[in-house]
N, C-alpha and C positions, 0 to 999 in steps of 0.2 A: 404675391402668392394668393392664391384663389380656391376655394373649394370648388370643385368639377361633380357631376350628377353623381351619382350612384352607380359605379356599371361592373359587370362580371371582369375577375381579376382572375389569371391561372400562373403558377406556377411553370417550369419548364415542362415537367414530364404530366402538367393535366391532368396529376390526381389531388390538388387542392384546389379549391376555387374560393370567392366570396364575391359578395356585392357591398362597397364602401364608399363612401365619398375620400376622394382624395386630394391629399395637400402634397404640393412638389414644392417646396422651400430651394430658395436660390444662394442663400448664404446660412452660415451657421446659427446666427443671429435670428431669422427667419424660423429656423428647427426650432428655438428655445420659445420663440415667442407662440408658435403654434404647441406646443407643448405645454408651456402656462397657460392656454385660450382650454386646452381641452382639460385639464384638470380642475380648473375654475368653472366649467360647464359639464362637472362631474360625468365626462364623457372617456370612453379608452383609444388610443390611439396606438398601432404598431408601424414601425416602420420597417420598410422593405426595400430591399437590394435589388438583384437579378432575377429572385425566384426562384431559385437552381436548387434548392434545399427540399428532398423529398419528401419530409413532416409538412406538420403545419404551422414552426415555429412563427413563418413572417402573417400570417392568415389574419385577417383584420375586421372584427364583427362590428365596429363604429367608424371611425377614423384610421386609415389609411396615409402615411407619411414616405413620400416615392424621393429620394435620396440623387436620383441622376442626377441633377445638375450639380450636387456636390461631386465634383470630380477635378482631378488636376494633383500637381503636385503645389505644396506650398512652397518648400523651400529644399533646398539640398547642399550636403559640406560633403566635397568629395573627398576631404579627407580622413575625415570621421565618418565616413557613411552614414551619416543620419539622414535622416530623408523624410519630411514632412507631407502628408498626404491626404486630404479632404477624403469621408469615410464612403462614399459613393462612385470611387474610381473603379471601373473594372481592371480584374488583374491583366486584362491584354493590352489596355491604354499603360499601365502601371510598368510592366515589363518592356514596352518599347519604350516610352520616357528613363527609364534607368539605363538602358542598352544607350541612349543619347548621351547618357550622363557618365557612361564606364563604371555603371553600380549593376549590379544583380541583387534576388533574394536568396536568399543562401539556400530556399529548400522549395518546391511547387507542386500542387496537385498536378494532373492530367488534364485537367478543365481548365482556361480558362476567362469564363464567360463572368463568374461571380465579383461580387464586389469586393472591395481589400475589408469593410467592417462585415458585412455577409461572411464571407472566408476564415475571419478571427474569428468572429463573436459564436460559430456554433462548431470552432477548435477543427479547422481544415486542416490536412497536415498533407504531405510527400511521401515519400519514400528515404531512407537511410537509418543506417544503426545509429553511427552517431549523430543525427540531427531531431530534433522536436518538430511540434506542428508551427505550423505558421505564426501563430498568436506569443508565444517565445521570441521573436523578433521582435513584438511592442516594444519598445522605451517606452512610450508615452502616449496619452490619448486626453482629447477634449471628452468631455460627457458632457450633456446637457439631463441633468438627473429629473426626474417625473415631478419636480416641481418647477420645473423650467429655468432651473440655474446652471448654467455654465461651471464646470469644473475641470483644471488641468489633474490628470492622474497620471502619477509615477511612481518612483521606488522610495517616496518620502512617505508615501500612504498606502504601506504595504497590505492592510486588509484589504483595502478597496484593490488596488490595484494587482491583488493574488485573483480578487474575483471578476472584474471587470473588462479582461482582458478576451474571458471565454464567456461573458456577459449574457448570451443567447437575446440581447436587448430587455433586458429582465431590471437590470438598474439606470438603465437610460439609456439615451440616444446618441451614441458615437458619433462625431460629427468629422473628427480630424487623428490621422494618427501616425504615430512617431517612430518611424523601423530603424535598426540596423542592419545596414546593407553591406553587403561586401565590394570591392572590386569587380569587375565581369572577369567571365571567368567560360571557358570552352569546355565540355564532355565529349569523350568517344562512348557513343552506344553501342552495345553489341548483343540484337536478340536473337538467341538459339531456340530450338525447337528440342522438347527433352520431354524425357521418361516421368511421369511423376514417381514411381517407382524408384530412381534414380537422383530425383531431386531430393525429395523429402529428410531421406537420412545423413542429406550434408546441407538442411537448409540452414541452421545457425554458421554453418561456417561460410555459406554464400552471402548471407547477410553481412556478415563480419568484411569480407574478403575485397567487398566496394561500398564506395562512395554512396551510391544506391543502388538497391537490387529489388526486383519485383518477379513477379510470376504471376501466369495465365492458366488456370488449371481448367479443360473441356467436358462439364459433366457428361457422363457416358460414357467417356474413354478414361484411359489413363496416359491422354500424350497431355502436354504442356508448354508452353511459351517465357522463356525467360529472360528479362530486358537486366543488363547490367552498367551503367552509369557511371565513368571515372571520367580526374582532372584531367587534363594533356595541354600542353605550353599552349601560350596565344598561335605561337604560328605555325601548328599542327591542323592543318584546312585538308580534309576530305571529305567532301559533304557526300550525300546522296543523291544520286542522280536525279536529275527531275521528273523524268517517267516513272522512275522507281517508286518515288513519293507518291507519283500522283493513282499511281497503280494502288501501291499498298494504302495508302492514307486515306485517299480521297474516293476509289474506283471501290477498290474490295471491303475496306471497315467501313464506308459508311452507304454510298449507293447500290453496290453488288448487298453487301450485310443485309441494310435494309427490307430491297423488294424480294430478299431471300424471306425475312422475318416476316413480312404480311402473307408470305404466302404458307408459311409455314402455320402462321394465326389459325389456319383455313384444313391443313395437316399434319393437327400435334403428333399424332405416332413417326413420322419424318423428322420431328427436331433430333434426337441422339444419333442418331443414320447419318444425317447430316453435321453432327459435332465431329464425327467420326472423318468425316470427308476432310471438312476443312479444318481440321487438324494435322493431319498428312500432308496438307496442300501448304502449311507454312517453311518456309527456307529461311535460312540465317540468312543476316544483314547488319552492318558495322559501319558510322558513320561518324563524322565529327560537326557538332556546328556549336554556338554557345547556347547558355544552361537552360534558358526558359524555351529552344526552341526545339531540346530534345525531351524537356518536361512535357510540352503541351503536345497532345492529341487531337484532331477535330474531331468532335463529336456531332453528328447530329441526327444519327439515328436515337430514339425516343425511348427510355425507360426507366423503370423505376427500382429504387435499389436499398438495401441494410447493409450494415455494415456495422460492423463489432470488433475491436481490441480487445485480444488474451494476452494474456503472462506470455512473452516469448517460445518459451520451453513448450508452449501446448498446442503452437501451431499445427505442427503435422497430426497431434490425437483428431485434433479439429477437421484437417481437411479428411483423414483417415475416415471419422464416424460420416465426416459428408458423403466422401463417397460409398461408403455402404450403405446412406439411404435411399441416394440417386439409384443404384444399381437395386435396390428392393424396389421399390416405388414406379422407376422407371419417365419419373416426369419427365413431360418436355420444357426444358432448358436449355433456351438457345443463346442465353449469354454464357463466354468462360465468368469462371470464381477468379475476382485479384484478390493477390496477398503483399503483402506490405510491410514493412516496419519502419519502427519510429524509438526515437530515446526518449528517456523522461523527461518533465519538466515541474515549475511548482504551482500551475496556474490550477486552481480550485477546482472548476468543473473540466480542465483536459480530461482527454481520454488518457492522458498519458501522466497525469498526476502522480509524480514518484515511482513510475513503473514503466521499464523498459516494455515496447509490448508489438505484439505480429495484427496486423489487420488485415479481415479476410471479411470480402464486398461480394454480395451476391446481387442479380441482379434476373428482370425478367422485361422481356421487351411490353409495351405499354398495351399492345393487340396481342399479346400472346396468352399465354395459359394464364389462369389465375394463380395470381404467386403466393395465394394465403396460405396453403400448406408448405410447401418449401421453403416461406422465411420462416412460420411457426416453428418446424423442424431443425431451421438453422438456427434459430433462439435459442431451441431447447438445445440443442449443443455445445455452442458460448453459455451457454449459464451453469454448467457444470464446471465451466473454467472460467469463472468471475466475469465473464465479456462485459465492458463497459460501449455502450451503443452511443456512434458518431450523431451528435447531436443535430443533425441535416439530411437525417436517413432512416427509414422507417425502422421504427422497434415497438414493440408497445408496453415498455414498463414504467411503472409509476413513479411517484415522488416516493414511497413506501419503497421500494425494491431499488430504486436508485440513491436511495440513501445508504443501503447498506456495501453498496460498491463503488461510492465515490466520499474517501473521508470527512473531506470538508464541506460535503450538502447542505450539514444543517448549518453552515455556518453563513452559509450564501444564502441560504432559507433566511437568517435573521437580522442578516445584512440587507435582504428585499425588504422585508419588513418597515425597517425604519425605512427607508428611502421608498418607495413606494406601497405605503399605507392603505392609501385609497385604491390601488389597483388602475392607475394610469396607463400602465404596458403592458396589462396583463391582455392574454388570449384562454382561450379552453388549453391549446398544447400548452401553453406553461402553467396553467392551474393542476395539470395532469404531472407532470414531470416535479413541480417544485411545490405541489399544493396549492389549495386556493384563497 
């Protein structure tokens, strides 16, 4: 392991950047020992995943710690679904070694390009009523804590391990980590084209009603897109055709989407004319394949996004006052709004810390309008209904205002404290969020 010059570092979506020297550690071992070198040389070091996180939790103003080569599985009991997992695996390596293994994760974002400790550590979560975010599947995890000592954490070290799990790399450097995995397991999807009109006043019971349920609401309009996710035996195989795929997946979301979106960059008053288009232009579709390959989406048209968990119950007021700003305001907004849900769980900093709740993602392409007023606006709307903001997605409230909607802040506050004193993993984003 070598320190490398100083050179510009960007995130996915190119709205953070930095210039750091960085360390790519090859084994766990390596992490710690670079970790004890930068606290003893009263220097800060953050480490970093894939980049995919829209803030600037991983953003690194001395020391940069580049986690790829930590990847692989360490070990796996197909019977017990444990599954041991180095913290620098991305979830598409992580997903096909499980599909090898006859394990899945029980729940998935849309993405996935992110790391498995990137993914926990800033409380990624799926879609379903009754499932939590990803980081509720830890068992267990190595940390190598800001004084460069190795620590197993689990359910014997319930403080640590209440806050450590959604860490944001605040109490050290995840290095290995320990899931409960299920069986693999097959989904039929089935996405309809609907009313928001029509959705909104049965969304608790569409939640309820499957395994996962989402929706795609088209500012401008009031049409909508809704993906619904159930079990179905192993040997229920109807995939989707491969034109179909490659039409809707690969042709219209992301290369037709795209050189629509730059050209749109060029005529904002054409984005909601155009929401309006290809919104009418979506048709149903029903497929079967297993569970991460109806979770995942390619993505690789470029944008940037917030994203806020309400009390269940407040969903619809939420998308309601949205839409009545979009329709006064008139932005252009060429990405739809998702919504989402998720059950509780007891991880300290979750979005979901004891509170059943709807998530609803806004988003603005990277060349399009400037999104500061329409996330400001979508702030001010979540914080009438407590929104707690996904901690990998731009929001802008402080350690002061996030303390007073996440119970256990100040406890993770004084839990940093003792374990990093000195400020070893600290950044400006987490001096803003947890204080400095």
């Amino acid at each position: 392991m070598r320190s490398r010059r100083r050179h510009t570092w960007s995130n996915w979506a190119g709205n953070v950047t930095d210039s750091a020297e960085t360390l790519a550690p090859r084994t766990p071992e390596e992490v710690a020992e670079a970790v004890r070198s930068a606290a003893g040389e009263g220097r800060r070091i953050r480490p970093v995943g894939s980049g995919h996180s829209f803030t600037a939790v991983a953003q690194a103003d001395d020391l940069r710690l580049d986690l790829h080569h930590l990847s692989g599985i360490v070990s796996a009991d197909r019977y017990t679904g444990r599954v041991r997992v180095l913290a620098g695996t991305p979830l598409r390596v992580l997903n096909q070694a499980l599909d090898w293994l006859g394990l899945a994760m029980p729940n998935l974002g849309d993405i996935d390009a992110q790391t498995l400790a990137g993914a926990t550590s800033t409380g990624t979560h799926g879609t379903g009523a009754g499932l939590p975010g990803l980081a509720a599947g830890v068992v267990g995890l190595r940390l190598v804590t800001p004084d460069g000592q190795e620590r197993w954490v689990d359910e014997s070290d319930p403080e640590l391990f209440g806050a450590a799990r959604v860490g944001l790399g605040a109490l050290g450097v995840v290095t290995e980590i320990e899931l409960a995995c299920l069986p693999a397991y097959r989904l039929r999807a089935v996405e309809s084209p609907d009313e928001l009109d029509g959705v909104l006043p049965r969304i608790q019971e569409l939640f309820d009603a499957h395994r996962h349920f989402e929706m795609y609401w088209f500012p401008g309009t009031r049409r909508v897109q809704t993906k619904a996710n159930d079990l179905v035996p192993d040997e229920v195989d109807e995939p989707l055709a491969e034109w179909r795929r490659r039409l809707d997946d690969e042709l219209l979301s992301n290369t037709v989407f795209g050189a629509v979106n730059r050209v749109l960059a060029h005529v904002p008053r054409a984005v909601l004319p155009f929401n309006a288009v290809a919104a009418r232009a979506l048709s149903q579709r029903s497929y079967t394949a297993v569970s991460h390959e109806v979770f995942v989406t390619p993505r690789t048209v470029r944008f940037v996004e917030s994203e806020y968990a309400v009390p269940r119950a407040a969903v619809a007021d939420v998308l309601t006052d949205l839409h009545a700003w979009v329709e006064r305001r008139r932005e252009p907004i060429s990405f739809p709004v998702e919504v989402r849900v998720a059950a509780p769980d007891d991880i300290w900093l979750s979005t979901g810390h004891e509170r059943a709740n709807a998530y609803v993602a806004v988003h603005q392409h990277v060349r399009g309008a400037d999104p500061t007023a329409y996330f400001a606006a979508f702030e001010e709307i979540v914080a009438a209904h407590a929104g707690r903001p996904h901690w990998g997605k731009l929001h802008t409230l402080d350690a002061e205002r996030l303390s007073a909607l996440y119970p256990r802040h100040g406890d993770f506050v004084a839990l940093r404290d003792r374990l990093d004193p000195g400020r070893v993993l600290a950044n400006d984003c987490l001096d803003r969020v947890l204080g400095p």
